[in-house]
DRENLUMTOR-275558 format. One record per residue (C-alpha): residue number from 1; x, y, z. Coordinates in steps of 0.25 Angstrom, whole numbers, padded with zeros to 4 digits, m for minus. Layout:
<pts>
PT;NUM;X;Y;Z
...
</pts>
This chain:
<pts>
PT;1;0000;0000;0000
PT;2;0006;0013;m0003
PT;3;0009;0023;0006
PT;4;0003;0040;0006
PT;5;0013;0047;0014
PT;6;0010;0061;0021
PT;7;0021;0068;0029
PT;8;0017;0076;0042
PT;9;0021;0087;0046
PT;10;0019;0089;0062
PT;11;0020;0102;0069
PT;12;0018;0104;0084
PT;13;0017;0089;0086
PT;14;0006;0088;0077
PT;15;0004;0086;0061
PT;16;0002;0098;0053
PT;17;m0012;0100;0046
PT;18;m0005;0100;0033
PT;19;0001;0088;0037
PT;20;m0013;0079;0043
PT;21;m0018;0088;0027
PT;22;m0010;0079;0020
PT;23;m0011;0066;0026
PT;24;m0025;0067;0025
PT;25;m0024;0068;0012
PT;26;m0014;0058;0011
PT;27;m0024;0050;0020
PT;28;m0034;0052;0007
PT;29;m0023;0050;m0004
PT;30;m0020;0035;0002
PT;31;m0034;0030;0006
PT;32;m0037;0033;m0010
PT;33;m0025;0025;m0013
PT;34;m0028;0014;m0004
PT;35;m0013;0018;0002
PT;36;m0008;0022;0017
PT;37;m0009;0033;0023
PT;38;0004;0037;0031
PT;39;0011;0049;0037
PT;40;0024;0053;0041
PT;41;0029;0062;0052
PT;42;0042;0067;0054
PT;43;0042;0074;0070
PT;44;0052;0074;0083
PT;45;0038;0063;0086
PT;46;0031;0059;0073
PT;47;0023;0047;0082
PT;48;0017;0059;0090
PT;49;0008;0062;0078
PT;50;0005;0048;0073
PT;51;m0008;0044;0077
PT;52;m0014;0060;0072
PT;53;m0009;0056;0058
PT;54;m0017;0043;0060
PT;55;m0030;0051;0064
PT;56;m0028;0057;0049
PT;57;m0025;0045;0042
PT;58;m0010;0040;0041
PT;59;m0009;0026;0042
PT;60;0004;0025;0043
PT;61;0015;0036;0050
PT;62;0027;0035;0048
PT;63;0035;0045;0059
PT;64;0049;0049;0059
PT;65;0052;0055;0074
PT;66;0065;0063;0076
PT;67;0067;0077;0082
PT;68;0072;0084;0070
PT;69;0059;0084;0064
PT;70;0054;0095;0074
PT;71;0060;0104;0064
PT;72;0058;0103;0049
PT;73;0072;0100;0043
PT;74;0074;0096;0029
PT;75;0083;0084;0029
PT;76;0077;0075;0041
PT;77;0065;0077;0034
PT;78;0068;0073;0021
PT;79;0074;0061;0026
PT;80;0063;0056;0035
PT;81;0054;0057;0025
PT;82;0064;0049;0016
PT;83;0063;0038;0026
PT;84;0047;0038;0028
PT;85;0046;0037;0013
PT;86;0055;0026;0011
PT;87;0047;0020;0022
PT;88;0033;0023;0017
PT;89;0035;0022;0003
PT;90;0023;0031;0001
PT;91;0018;0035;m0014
PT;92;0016;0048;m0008
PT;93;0019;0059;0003
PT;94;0010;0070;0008
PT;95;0015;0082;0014
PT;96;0011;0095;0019
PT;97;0016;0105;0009
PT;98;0024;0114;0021
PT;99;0037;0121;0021
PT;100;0044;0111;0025
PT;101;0038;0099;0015
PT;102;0043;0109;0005
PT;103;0056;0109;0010
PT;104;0059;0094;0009
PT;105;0048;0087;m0002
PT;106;0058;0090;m0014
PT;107;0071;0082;m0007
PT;108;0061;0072;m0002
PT;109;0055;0070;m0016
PT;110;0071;0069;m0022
PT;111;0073;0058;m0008
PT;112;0061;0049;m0012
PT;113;0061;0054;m0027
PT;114;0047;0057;m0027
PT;115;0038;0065;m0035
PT;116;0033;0078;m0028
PT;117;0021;0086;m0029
PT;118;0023;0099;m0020
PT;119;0014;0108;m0012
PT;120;0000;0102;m0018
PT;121;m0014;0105;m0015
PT;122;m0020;0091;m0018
PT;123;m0014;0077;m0019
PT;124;m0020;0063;m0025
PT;125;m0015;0051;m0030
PT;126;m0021;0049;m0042
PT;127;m0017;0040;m0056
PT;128;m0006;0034;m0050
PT;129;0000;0049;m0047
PT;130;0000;0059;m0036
PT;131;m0008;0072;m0042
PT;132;m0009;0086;m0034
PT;133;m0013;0100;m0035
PT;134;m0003;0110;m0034
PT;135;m0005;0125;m0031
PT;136;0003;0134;m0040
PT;137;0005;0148;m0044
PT;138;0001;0153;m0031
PT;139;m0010;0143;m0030
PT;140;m0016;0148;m0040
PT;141;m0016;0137;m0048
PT;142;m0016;0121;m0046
PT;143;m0007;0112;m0055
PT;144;m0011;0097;m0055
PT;145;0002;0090;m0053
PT;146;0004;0075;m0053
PT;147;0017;0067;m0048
PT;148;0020;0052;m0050
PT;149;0029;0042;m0044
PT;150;0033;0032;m0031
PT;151;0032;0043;m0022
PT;152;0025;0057;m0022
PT;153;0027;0069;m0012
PT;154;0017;0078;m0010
PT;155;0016;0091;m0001
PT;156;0003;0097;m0001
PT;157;m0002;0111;0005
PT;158;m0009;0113;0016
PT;159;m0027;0115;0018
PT;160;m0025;0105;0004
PT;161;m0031;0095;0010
PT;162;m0040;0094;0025
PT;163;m0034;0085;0039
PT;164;m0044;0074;0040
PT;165;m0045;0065;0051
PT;166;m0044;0050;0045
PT;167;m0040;0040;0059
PT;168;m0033;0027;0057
PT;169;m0022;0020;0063
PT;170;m0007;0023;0059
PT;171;0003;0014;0059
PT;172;0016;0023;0064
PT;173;0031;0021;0059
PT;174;0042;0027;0066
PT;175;0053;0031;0054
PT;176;0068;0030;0060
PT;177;0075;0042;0058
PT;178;0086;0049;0063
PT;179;0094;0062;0058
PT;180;0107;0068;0061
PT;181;0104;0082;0061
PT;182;0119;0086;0061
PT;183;0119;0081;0048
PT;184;0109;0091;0044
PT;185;0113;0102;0034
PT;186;0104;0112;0037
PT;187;0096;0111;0050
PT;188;0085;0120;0056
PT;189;0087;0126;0071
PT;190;0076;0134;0074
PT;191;0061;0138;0066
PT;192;0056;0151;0070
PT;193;0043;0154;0070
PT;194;0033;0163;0066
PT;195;0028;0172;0074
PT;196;0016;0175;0065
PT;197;0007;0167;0072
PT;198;0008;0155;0083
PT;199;0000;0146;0073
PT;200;0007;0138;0061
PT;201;0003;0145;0048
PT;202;0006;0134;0040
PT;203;m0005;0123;0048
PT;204;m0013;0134;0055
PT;205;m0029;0131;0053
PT;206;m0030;0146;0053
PT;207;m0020;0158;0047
PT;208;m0024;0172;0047
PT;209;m0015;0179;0038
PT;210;m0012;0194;0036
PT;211;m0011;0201;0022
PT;212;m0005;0214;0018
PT;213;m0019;0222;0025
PT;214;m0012;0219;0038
PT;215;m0004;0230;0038
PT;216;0002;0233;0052
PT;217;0003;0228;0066
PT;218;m0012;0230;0069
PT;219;m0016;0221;0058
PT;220;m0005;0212;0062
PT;221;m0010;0210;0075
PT;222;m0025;0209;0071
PT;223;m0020;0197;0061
PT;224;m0014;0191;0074
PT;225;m0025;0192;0082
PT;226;m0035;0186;0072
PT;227;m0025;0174;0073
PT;228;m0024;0174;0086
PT;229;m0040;0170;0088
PT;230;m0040;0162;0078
PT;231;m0027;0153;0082
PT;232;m0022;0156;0069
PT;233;m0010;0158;0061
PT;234;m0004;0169;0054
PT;235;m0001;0171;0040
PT;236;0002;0183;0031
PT;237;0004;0186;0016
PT;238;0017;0190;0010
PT;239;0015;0205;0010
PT;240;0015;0204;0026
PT;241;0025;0196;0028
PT;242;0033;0205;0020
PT;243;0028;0216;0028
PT;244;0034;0209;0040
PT;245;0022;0210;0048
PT;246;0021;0195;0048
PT;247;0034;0183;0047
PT;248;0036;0176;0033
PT;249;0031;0164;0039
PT;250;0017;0170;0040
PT;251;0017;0170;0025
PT;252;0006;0163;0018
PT;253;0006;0162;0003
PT;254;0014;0156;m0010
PT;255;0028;0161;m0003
PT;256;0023;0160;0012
PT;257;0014;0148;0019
PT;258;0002;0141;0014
PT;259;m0009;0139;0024
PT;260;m0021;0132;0023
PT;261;m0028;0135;0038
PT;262;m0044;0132;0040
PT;263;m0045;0148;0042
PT;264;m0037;0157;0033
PT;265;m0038;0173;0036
PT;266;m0032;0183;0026
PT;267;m0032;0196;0033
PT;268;m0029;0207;0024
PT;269;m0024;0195;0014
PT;270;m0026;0200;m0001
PT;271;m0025;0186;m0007
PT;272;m0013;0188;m0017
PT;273;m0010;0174;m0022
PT;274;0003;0171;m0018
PT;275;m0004;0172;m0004
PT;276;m0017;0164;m0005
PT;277;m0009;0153;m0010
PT;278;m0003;0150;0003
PT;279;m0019;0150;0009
PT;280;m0028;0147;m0002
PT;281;m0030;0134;0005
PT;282;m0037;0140;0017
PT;283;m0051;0132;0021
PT;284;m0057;0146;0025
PT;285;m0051;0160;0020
PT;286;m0054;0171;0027
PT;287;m0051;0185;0018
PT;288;m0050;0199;0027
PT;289;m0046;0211;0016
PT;290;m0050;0224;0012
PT;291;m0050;0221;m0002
PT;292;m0063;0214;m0008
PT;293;m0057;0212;m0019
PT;294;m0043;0204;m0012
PT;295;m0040;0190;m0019
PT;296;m0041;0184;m0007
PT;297;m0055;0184;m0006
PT;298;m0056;0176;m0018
PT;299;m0050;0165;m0009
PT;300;m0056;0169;0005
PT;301;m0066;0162;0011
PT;302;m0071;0172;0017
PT;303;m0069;0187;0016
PT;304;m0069;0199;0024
PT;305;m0066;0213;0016
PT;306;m0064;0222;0026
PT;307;m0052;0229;0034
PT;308;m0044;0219;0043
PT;309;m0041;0228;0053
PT;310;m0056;0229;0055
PT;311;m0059;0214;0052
PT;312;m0051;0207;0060
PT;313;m0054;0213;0074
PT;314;m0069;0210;0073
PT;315;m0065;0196;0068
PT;316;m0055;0194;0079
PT;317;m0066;0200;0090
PT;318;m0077;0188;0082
PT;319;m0068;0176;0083
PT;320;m0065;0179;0096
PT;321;m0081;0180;0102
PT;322;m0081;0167;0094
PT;323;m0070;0161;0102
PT;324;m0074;0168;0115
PT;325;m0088;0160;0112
PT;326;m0084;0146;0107
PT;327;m0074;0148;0121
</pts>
């Protein structure tokens, strides 16, 4: 029976929700193939998360434990995953399309020589192949791309597919491993992070993001608020990053993040496209501009034109008597 691999990602001791995305889908991919479903973790504790993968459908995980995974570095990485796949021999591997996918998928594909289909919005095996969609030109466009082989590596964007709960039992295989990290090349000593928000952008459920109608400390500090009774993240365009009122890693667009949280709110967003592809797949958009006429409310959900700086008290003031009742 073949094997449909997906590769978790796990972030504060749980699985990301790109990560539990993909292996649902790769949950769905194997059941239509009649294949098993299995995931691999690569954490200082990959067992620790075992039986949550299960509760979404991996029948098999394979777990590679050691403390240099508590950082994303390069070379380990590639080499774990080396060994799980020579192990699994699976005809294809899910992952979440993230920085750090990005950073290794090419040199994985060259280790395994396998075909690679990068950064997808969908994924099915179909005549003997692998077929995706993939966004291009800004995510203005879709290209139908197809790859054929033993062995195909897919990294697929995040909000692409939902989490759905699908229980069974896994059967869990520890990988042995072991890295010298003095033979390291390059290594990583500290991450530094953003002091944008205290909620991840990339998995946040919900992201409010500031365009260039913030325009100074006040609407700063409105935008932070409105994240702050919601538990969201925060996330800008690249005019505001570039006016330094919030760090590059709050950037969400084509050269920034790309999000796709249950609750998006653009505030004083225009919608320029290199910005709405890094959101465009938001379950609910939420529009806050001035300008009727903005691109972003031919995306939006829902659309407020209106002044932010009168806007988003009132809205702040109604959440919170929502939160003070259900309380």
């Amino acid at each position: 029976m073949s094997t449909i691999l997906a590769s978790v990602a796990v972030q504060n001791g749980s699985p990301s929700r790109a990560s539990l995305e993909v292996l649902s889908r790769a949950r769905q991919i194997a059941d239509g193939q009649g294949a098993t479903c299995a995931a691999v973790v690569l954490s200082p504790d990959a067992s620790a998360v075992a039986d949550e993968l299960a509760r979404y459908g991996a029948q098999k995980v394979y777990t590679v434990s050691d403390p240099i995974f508590a950082r994303h570095i390069n070379t380990p990485v590639l080499t774990a995953l080396e060994a799980v796949i020579a192990e699994a021999q699976p005809s294809i591997v899910v992952f979440p399309s993230s920085e750090g996918v990005k950073d290794v998928l090419g040199a994985l594909a060259v280790r395994t020589g396998a075909a690679v289909l990068p950064d997808v919005a969908s994924v099915e095996m179909k005549d003997g192949g692998v077929e995706a969609l993939r966004p291009v030109m800004a995510a203005k466009f879709m290209a139908r791309t197809r790859a054929e082989g033993d062995l195909v590596l897919v990294s697929v964007r995040a909000g692409s597919y939902e989490a759905v709960e699908a229980p069974t039992e896994a059967a869990v295989e520890e990988i042995v491993f072991s890295f010298d990290e003095a033979t390291l090349r390059q290594t990583l000593r500290e991450v530094v992070g953003s002091t944008a928000g205290t909620v991840d952008l990339s998995d946040a459920q919900v992201v409010v993001a500031a365009g260039r109608g913030v325009k100074d400390e006040a609407g700063k500090q409105l935008v932070e608020e409105l994240a702050d009774v919601l538990g969201a993240a925060i996330g800008s365009s690249r005019a505001v990053v570039e006016s330094g009122m919030f760090p590059a890693t709050a950037q969400i667009g084509q050269t920034g993040k790309v999000v796709s949280p249950d609750l998006y709110i653009g505030v004083g967003i225009s919608g320029a496209i290199q910005h709405v592809a890094g959101m465009s797949n938001s379950r609910i958009i939420v529009a806050i501009n001035t300008n009727p006429d903005a691109p972003i409310f031919d995306v939006a959900t829902y659309g407020i034109v209106g002044d932010l700086y009168k806007v988003l008290p009132i809205l702040i003031e109604e959440i919170k008597k929502v939160k003070a009742v259900a309380a």
